[in-house]
DRENBAFI-659306 format. One record per residue (C-alpha): x, z, y; residue in three letters. Coordinates in steps of 0.02 Angstrom, whole numbers, plus 32768, in hexadecimal, padded with zeros to 4 digits. Example, Ala and Ser with C-alpha at 12.3 -4.5 7.8 and 13.67 -1.06 7.14 Angstrom:
// residues 2
826781867F1FALA 82AC81657FCBSER 
END
This chain:
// residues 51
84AF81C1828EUNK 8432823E822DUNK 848682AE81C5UNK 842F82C4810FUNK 8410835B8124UNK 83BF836081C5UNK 82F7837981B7UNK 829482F88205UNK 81F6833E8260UNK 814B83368201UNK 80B382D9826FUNK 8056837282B0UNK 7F9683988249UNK 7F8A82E581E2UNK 7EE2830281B9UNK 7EAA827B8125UNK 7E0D82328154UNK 7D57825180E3UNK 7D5782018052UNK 7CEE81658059UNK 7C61813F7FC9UNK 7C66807C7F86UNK 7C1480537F0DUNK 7C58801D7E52UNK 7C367F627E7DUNK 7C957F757F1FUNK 7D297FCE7ED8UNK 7D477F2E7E5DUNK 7D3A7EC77ECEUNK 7DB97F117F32UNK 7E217F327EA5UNK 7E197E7A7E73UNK 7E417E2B7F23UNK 7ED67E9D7F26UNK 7F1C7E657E76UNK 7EF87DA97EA8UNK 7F5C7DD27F53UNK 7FEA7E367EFAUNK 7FFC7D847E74UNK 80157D257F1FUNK 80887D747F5BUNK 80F07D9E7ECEUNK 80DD7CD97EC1UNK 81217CDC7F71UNK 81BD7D407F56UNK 81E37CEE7EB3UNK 81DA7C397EF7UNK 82477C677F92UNK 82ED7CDB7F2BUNK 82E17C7F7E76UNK 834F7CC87DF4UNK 
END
């Protein structure tokens, strides 16, 4: 078992990769498919442990 204390190793030179250009049209798109799939599966979760 880990103690809390104990440091856990960082992955060696994580490098973040270039930044990518989309344009405005693309980036609400995106945006919107990922607020349609959050409502699904919040749906999801809600339907299977009801309060």
């Amino acid at each position: 078992m880990k103690n809390k204390y104990q440091v856990v190793p960082q992955a060696v030179s994580t490098k973040k990769p270039p930044k990518v250009q989309i344009s405005d049209a693309e980036f609400r798109r995106r945006l919107k498919n990922i607020a349609e799939w959050r409502k699904k599966r919040l749906a999801e979760l809600r339907s299977k442990n009801p309060r």
